[in-house]
TIVEXDREN-762789 format. One record per residue (C-alpha): x, y, z; chain; residue number from 1; residue in three letters. Coordinates in steps of 0.5 Angstrom, whole numbers, plus 500, padded with zeros to 3 digits. Layout:
N
X;Y;Z;A;NUM;Ala
...
This chain:
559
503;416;463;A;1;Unk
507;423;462;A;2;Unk
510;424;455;A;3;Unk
517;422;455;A;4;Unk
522;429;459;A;5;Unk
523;435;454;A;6;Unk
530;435;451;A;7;Unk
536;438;456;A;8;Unk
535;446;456;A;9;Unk
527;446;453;A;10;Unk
522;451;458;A;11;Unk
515;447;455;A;12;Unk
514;439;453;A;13;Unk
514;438;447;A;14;Unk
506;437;443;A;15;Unk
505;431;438;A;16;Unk
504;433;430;A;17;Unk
497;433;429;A;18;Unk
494;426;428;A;19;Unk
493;424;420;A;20;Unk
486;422;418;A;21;Unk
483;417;421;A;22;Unk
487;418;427;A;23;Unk
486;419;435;A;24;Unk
481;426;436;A;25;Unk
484;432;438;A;26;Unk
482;432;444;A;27;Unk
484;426;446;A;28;Unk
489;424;451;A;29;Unk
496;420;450;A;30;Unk
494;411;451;A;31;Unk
486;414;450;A;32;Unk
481;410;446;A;33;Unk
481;411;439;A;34;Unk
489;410;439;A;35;Unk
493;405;437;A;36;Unk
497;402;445;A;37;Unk
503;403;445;A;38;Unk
509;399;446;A;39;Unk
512;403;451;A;40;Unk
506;404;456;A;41;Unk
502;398;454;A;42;Unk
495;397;453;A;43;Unk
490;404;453;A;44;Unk
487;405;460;A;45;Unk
479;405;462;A;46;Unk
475;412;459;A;47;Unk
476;418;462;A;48;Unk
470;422;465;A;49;Unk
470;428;462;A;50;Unk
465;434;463;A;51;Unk
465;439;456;A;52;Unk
461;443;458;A;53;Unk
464;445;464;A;54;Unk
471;442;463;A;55;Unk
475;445;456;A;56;Unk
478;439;452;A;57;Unk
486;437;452;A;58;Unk
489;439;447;A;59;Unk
494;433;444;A;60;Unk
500;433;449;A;61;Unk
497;437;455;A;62;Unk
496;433;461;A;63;Unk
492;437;467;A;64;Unk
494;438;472;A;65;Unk
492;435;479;A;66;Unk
491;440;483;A;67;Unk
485;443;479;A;68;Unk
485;438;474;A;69;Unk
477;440;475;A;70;Unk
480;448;472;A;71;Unk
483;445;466;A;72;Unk
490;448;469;A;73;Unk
495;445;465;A;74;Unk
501;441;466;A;75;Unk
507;444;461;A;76;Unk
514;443;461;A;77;Unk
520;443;467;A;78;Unk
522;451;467;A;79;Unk
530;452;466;A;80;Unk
534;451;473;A;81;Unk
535;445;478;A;82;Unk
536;443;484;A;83;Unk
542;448;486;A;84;Unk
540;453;483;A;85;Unk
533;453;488;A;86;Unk
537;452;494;A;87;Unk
541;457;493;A;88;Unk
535;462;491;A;89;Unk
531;460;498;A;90;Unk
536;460;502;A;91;Unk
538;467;500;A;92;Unk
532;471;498;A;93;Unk
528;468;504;A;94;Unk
534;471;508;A;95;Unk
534;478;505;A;96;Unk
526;478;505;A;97;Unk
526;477;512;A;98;Unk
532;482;513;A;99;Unk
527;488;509;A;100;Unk
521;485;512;A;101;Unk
524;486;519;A;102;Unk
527;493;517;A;103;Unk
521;495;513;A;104;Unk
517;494;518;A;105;Unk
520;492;525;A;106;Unk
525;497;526;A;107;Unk
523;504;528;A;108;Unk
524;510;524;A;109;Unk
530;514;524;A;110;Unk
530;520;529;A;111;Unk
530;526;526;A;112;Unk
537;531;526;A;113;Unk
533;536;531;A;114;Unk
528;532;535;A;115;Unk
525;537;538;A;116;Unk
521;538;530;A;117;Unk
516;534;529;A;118;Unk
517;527;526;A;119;Unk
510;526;522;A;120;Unk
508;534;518;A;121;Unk
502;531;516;A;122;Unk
501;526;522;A;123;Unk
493;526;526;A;124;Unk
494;531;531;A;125;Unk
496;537;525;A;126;Unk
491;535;519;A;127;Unk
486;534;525;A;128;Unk
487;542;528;A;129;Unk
488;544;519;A;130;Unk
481;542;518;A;131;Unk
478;544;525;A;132;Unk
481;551;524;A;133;Unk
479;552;516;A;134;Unk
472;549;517;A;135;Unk
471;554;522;A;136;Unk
471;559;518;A;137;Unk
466;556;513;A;138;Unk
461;554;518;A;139;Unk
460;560;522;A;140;Unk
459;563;515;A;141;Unk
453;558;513;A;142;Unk
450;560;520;A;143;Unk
453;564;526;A;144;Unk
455;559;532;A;145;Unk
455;553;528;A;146;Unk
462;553;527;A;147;Unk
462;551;535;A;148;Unk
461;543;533;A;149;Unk
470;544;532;A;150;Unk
470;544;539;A;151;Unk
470;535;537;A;152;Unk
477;537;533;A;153;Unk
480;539;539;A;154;Unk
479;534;543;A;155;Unk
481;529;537;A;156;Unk
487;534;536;A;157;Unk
489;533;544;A;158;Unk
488;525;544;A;159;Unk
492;524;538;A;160;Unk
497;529;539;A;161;Unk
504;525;541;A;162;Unk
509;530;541;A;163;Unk
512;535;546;A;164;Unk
510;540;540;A;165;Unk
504;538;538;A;166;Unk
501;538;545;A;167;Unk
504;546;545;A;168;Unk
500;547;538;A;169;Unk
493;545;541;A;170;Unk
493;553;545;A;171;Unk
493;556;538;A;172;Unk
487;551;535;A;173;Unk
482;552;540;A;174;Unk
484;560;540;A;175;Unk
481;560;533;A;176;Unk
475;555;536;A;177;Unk
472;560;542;A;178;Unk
477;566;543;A;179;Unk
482;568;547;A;180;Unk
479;565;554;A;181;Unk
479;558;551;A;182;Unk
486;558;547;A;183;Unk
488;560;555;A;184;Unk
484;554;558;A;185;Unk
487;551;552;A;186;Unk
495;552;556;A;187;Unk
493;550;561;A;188;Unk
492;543;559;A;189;Unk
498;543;555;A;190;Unk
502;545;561;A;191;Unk
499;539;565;A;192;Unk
499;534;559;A;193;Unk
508;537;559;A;194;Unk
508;535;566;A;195;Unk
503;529;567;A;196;Unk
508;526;561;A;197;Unk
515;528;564;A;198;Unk
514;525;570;A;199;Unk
512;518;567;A;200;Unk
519;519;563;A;201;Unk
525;515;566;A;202;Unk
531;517;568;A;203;Unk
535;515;562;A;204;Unk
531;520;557;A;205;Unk
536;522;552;A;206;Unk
538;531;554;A;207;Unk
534;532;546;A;208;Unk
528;530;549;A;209;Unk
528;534;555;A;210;Unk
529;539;551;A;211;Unk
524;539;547;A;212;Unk
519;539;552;A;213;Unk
523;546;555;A;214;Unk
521;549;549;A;215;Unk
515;546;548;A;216;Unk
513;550;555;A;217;Unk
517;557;552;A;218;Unk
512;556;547;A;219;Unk
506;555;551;A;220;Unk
508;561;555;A;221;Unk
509;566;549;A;222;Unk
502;563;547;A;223;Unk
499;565;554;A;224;Unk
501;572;554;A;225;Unk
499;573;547;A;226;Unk
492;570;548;A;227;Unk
492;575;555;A;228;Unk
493;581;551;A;229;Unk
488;578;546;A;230;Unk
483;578;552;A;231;Unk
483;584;554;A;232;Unk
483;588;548;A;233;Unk
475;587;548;A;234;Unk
473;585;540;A;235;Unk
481;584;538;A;236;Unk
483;578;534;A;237;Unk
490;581;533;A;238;Unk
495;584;536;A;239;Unk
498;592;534;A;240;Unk
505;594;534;A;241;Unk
510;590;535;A;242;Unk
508;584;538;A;243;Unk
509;580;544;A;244;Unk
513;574;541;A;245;Unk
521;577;539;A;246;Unk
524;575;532;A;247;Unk
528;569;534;A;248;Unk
522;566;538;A;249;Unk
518;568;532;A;250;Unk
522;563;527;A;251;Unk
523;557;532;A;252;Unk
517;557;534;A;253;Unk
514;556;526;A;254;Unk
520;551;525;A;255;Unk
518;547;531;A;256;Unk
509;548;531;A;257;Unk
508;548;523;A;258;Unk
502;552;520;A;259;Unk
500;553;527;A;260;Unk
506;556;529;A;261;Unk
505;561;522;A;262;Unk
498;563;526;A;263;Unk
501;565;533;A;264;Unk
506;568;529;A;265;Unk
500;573;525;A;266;Unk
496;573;531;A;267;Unk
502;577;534;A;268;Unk
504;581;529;A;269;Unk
497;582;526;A;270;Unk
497;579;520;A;271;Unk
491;579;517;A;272;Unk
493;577;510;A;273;Unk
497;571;513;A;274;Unk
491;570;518;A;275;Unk
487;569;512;A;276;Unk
491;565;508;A;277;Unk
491;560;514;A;278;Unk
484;560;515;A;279;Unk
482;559;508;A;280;Unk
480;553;505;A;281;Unk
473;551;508;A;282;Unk
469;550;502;A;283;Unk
475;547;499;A;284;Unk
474;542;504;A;285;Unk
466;541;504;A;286;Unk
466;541;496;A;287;Unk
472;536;496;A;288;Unk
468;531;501;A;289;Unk
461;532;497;A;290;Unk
465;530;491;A;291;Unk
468;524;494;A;292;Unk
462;522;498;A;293;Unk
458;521;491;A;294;Unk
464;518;488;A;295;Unk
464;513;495;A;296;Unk
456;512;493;A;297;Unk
457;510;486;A;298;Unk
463;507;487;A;299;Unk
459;502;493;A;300;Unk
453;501;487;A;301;Unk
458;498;482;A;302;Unk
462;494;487;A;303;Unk
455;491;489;A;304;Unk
453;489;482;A;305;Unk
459;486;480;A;306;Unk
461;482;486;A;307;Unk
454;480;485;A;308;Unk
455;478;478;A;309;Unk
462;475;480;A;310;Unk
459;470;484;A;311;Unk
454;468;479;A;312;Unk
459;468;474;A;313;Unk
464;463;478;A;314;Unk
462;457;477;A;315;Unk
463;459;469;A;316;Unk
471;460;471;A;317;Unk
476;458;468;A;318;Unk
484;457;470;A;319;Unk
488;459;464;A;320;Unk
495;459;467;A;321;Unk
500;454;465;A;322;Unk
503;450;471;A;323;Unk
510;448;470;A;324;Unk
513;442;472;A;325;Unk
515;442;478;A;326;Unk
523;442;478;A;327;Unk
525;448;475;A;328;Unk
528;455;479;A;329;Unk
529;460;474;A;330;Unk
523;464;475;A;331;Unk
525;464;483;A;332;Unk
531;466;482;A;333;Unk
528;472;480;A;334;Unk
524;473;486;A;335;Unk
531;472;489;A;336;Unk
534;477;485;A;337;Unk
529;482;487;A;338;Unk
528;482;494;A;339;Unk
536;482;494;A;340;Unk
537;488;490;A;341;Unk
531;492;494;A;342;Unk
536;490;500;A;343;Unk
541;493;497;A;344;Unk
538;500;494;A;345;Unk
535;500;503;A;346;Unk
542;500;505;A;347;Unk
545;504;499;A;348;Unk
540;509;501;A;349;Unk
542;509;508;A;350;Unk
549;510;507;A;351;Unk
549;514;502;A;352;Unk
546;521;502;A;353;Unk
542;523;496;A;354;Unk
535;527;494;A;355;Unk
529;523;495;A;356;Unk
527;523;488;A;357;Unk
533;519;486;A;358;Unk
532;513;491;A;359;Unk
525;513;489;A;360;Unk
528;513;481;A;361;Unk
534;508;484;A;362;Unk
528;503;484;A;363;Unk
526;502;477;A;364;Unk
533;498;476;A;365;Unk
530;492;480;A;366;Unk
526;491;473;A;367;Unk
532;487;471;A;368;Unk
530;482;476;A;369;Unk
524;481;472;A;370;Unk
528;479;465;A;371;Unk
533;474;469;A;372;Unk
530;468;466;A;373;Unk
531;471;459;A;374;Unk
539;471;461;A;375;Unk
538;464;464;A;376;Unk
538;463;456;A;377;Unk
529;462;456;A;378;Unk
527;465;449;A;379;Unk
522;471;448;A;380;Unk
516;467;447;A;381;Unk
517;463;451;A;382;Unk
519;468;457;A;383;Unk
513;471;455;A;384;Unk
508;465;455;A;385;Unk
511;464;462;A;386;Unk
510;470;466;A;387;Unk
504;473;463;A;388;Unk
506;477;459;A;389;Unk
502;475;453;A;390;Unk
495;478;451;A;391;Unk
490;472;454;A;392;Unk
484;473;450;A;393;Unk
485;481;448;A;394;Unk
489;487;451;A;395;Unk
482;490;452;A;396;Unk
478;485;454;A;397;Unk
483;482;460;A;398;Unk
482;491;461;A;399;Unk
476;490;462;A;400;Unk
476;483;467;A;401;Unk
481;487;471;A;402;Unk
477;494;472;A;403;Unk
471;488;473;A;404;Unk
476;484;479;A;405;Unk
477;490;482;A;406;Unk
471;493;483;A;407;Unk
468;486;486;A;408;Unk
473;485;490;A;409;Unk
472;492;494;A;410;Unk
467;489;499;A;411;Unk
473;483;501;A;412;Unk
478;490;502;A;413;Unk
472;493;506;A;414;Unk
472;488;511;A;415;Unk
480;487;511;A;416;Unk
482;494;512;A;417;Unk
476;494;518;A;418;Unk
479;488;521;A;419;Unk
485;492;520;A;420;Unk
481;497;525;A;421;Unk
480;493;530;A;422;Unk
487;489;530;A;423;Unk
490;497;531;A;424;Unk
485;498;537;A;425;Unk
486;491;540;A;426;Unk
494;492;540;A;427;Unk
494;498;544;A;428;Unk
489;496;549;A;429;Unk
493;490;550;A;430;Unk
500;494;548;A;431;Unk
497;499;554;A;432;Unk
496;495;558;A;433;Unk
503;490;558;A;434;Unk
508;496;558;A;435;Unk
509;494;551;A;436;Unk
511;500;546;A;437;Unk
509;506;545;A;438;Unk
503;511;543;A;439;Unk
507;513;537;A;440;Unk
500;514;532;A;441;Unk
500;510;525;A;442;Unk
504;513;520;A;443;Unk
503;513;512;A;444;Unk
509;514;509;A;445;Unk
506;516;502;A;446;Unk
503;521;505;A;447;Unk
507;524;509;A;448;Unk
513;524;501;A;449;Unk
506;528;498;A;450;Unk
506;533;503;A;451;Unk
513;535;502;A;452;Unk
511;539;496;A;453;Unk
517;538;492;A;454;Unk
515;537;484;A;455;Unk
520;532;482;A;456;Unk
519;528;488;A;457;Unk
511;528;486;A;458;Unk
513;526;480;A;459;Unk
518;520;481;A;460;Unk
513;518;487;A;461;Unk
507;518;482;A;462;Unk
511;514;476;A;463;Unk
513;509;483;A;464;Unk
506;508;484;A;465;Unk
502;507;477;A;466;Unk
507;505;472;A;467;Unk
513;501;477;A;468;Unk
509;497;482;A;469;Unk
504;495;478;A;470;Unk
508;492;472;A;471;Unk
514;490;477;A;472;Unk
511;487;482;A;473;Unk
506;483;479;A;474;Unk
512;481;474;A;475;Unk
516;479;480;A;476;Unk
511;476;485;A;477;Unk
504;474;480;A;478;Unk
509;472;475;A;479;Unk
514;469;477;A;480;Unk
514;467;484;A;481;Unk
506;465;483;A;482;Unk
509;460;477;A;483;Unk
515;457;481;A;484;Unk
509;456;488;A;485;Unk
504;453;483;A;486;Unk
509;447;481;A;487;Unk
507;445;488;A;488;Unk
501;447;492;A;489;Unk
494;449;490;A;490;Unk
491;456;488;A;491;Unk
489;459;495;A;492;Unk
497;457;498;A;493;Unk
501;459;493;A;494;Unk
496;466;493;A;495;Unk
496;467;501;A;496;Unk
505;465;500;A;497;Unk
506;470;494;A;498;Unk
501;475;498;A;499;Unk
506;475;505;A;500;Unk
512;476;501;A;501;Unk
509;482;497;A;502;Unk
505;485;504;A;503;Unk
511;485;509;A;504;Unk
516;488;503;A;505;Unk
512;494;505;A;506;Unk
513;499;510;A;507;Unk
506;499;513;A;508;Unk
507;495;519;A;509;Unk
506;489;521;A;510;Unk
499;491;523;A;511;Unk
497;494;516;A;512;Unk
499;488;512;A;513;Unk
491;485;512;A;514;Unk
488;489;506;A;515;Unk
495;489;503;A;516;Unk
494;481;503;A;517;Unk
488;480;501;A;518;Unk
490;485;495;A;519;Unk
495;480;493;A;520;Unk
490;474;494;A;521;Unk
486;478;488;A;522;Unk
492;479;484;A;523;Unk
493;471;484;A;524;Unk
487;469;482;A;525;Unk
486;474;476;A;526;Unk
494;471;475;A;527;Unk
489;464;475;A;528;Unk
483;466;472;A;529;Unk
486;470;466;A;530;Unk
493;466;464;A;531;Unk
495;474;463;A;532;Unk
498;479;467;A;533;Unk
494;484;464;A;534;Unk
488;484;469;A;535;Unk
492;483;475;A;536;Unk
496;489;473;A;537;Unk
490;494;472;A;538;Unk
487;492;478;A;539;Unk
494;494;481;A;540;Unk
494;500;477;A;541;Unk
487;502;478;A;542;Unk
487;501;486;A;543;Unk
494;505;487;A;544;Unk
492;511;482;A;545;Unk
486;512;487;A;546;Unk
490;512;492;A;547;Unk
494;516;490;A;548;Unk
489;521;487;A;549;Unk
485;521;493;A;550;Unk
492;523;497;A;551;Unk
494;528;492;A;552;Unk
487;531;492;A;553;Unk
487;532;500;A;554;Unk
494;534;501;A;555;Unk
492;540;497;A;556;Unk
485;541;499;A;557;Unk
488;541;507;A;558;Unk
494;546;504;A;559;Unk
């Protein structure tokens, strides 16, 4: 039998004084032997079997909860709100989550002002020309010849080059590989490919489109004369004089081909500083890859360890969470309340015009949404207790299980990004073979903010990654969601439900949303496991400053 229902207002049921002397144990249930019947309930049932050495004793007015009576999961009081209030709160989150999930990642991405500008500036096509053209020089200064192995980069850099004017910047990295007669073999594929794809287009191609190709070939052509000139001055590998290529073209043609069409440019012009400078950068590139090749190795021999120790150590878990009545709907108006205000924010930032680095500061105020059931009248130690944002059993030692969590995990994540792999592969070849989509490459947005350069939107994107995400998200998804979930399923539904709703709130797209999932499955069960948010907002922590250094380190590497 429950204790009797909490007074009108009160989060958590109310515990018994301590028994007198003489009395019930401590450990024992309400009505168990040892206490006198009550009137109320009757007669004390049968003992209960219980296991102390792998189940912690009840403390008096605990009861456990049923889904995992065999985790010690407690059972405790009804959370402020009602029936309304959760029908109101799924019914308009549930709407705005699919609202932002459908824009996040089924929409596609704003055309650029001028399309003839390519879309992605750190996409595959160009980072894998940067590599190709800075590691030449690098190799052949090893060993004469050895830089030839490039030639695997350009073809790379041709099968993933998706615009008109990455296709017209192909020419200029093969030059660098095999000279003027392979920059010139190199046109004439370009002008095939422009060709093979203008006639596959269908009629209703939008003039912008078109145009882009027109200038994609005025380029090729500026880049043929130059690589004729080049072939019939013997041993010259920039031009003297004025050059071939006149002022106007020389600017459209950077604006259009990037880095690559700063090197046609210094080609043309005889540059040599310039040509330098864009061929710099090799060593860089083979220390930056040694280092992160031992960091790979001791990374993979402690993940191994402590997936190993966790596996032993599982048995020994256990579940330290408060589960609450079911009943409650504050802490999933919270959720509500988040997803809400990011619909808002995407389209504010929609309609109005502002500087990266103030929409991605604009974000902080969901944090808000995270203090509702402090509004709805829950007091703080309360509050604090229910979503996790107590010390568990230590700030340090609950550090230490998330820094432990993560690295175990980080076999489960291979396996989930490599699934990621094949899904991405499977797709096009089926999306190929049904007409379906297009051959656009994958995009990584973060990326692609990091290569924009500007210092106070490093700054804010930075801050976005490593403080924002990981205290507001598990607050929102571990800590408030994941309490309202649990009061009616188990660990793995409530995880897998959670780990949905925050996959799909990111603008990856829906093939990249598997490790972002299994991440999420990892942050519910430190949630479980600890009780405290502590360890699920290290591992969060831990795994986006990586990723963020690791970006970071290659953006500057590759210049």
């Amino acid at each position: 039998p429950l204790p009797p229902p909490p007074p009108p207002g009160s989060c958590l049921w109310p515990r018994p004084a301590r028994p007198a002397p003489g009395g019930p144990k401590i450990g024992a249930m309400p009505d168990q032997p040892g206490q006198a019947p009550d009137p109320q309930h009757g007669p004390a049932p049968e003992p209960l079997q219980h296991a102390q050495d792998t189940f912690p004793p009840v403390a008096p007015g605990e009861i456990v909860h049923p889904s995992h009576r065999a985790r010690s999961s407690r059972l405790v009081g009804v959370d402020p709100g009602g029936a309304t209030g959760a029908a109101l709160a799924w019914g308009l989150g549930l709407l705005a989550f699919l609202i932002v999930a459908g824009m996040q990642n089924l929409l596609p991405a704003p055309a650029p002002a001028d399309p003839t500008v390519r879309v992605q500036s750190f996409g595959q096509a160009e980072l894998t020309g940067k590599v190709a053209v800075k590691m030449f020089e690098a190799l052949e200064s090893l060993q004469p010849g050895s830089g030839a192995q490039m030639r695997t980069y350009v073809r790379v850099m041709k099968d993933s080059a998706f615009t008109a004017a990455e296709v017209a910047s192909v020419p200029s990295v093969a030059f660098e590989i095999d000279g003027a007669e392979g920059g010139r073999e190199a046109v004439e594929w370009a002008r095939g490919e422009l060709n093979d794809r203008e006639d596959a287009l269908a009629g209703d191609v939008s003039e912008a489109v078109l145009e882009s190709y027109e200038l994609a070939h005025a380029d090729l052509s500026a880049q043929a004369e130059l690589f004729i000139a080049l072939r019939d001055t013997p041993g010259a590998y920039v031009l003297t004089g004025p050059g071939l290529i006149d002022a106007d073209q020389r600017a459209l043609m950077v604006d259009r081909l990037g880095v690559f069409g700063e090197l046609i440019v210094a080609l043309d012009a005889g540059d040599e500083g310039k040509l330098e400078e864009l061929r710099s950068g090799g060593w860089g590139i083979l220390v930056f890859g040694l280092a992160a090749g031992l960091f790979a190795i001791g990374v993979l021999l402690a993940s191994v360890t402590c997936f190993v120790l966790a596996l032993v150590w599982m048995r020994r878990w256990r579940w330290r969470m408060d589960v609450p009545t079911p009943g409650g709907s504050v802490f999933l108006e919270s959720w509500a309340l988040f997803v809400g205000g990011f619909l808002v924010l995407i389209l504010v930032l929609g309609l109005v015009p502002m500087p990266p680095a103030a929409g991605l500061m604009l974000q902080w105020l969901l944090l808000l949404a995270a203090l509702w059931p402090l509004a709805r009248g829950l007091r703080g130690g309360e509050y604090r207790k229910a979503i996790g944002l107590h010390r568990g059993r230590g700030v340090l030692r609950e550090i230490g299980v998330g820094v432990f969590a993560y690295l175990a995990f980080l076999p489960v994540y291979v396996v989930a990004v490599l699934f990621t792999f094949a899904l991405v592969i499977v797709w096009g070849i089926v999306s190929q073979s049904l007409g379906l989509g297009s051959d656009e490459p994958l995009s990584n947005p973060v990326l692609e903010l990091i290569a924009a350069g500007d210092v106070l939107l490093l700054i804010a994107l930075f801050l976005l990654a490593t403080v924002w995400a990981p205290l507001v998200e598990e607050l929102i998804f571990r800590g408030a969601m994941h309490r309202h979930l649990r009061a009616r399923v188990g660990i793995a539904a409530s995880g897998l439900a959670t780990g949905l709703l925050f996959a799909f709130m990111h603008g990856y797209g829906p093939l990249l949303v598997p490790p972002l999932i299994a991440l999420a499955m990892l942050f519910a069960l430190l949630r479980e496991w600890r009780g405290s948010l502590i360890a699920a907002i290290t591992a969060h922590w831990l795994h986006n400053f990586t990723l963020m250094l690791l970006m970071l380190a290659a953006v500057t590497v590759l210049g």
